[in-house]
N, C-alpha and C positions, 0 to 999 in steps of 0.2 A: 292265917289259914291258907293252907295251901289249894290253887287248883282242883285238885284231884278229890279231897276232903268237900270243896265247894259245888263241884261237879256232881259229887254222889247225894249230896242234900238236895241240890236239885231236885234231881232225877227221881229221888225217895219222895219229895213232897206231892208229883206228878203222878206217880202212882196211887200213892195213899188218895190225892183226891178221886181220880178216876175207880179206884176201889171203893170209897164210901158214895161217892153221888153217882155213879154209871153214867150213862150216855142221855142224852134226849135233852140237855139244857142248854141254852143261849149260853154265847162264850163268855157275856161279862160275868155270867154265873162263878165259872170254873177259874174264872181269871182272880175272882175274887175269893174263892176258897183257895186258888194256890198263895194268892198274899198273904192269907191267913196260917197257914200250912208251912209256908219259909220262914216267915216270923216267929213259928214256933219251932222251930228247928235251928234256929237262933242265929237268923239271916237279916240282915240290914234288907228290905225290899221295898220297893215303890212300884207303882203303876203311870203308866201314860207320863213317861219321863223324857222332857225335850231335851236332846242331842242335838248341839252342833255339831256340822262335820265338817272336816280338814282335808284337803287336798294340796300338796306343795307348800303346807302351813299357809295356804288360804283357805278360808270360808266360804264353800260352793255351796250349801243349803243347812236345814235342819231337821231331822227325825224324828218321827214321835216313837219311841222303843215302849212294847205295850208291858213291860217289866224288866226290870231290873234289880242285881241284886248286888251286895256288898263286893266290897275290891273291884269293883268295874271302873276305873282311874274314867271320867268324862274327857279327858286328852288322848288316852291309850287307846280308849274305845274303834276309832275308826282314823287314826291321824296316820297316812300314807305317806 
């Protein structure tokens, strides 16, 4: 899947939730209707995913990324 194609599932799942649940709920709420939302939109997704990150192909720390979704290579992600 390309980019662009994965870009726009995003983006769709994001609205659809903000369309059905509105405003007014704690983040883990929305966070966890969009897992639900990408997965059905037929996205590889996880939550609270630890990243290591790269700098000079050394290891200066690690991330917690509050989502992530399919084709995100864990070496592409942030290696400078």
């Amino acid at each position: 899947m390309q980019h662009k194609e994965i870009t726009e599932k995003i983006i769709g799942s994001a609205y659809n939730v903000y369309n059905k649940m509105g405003y007014g709920f704690l983040e883990s709420v929305y966070e966890k209707c969009l897992l639900i939302d990408l997965r059905k939109a037929g996205l590889k997704a996880e939550s609270q995913q630890a990243i290591t990150v790269y700098y000079e192909n050394q290891i200066v720390g690690d991330f917690v990324a509050e989502k992530s979704c399919q084709s995100c290579d864990p070496v592409k992600k942030r290696r400078l």
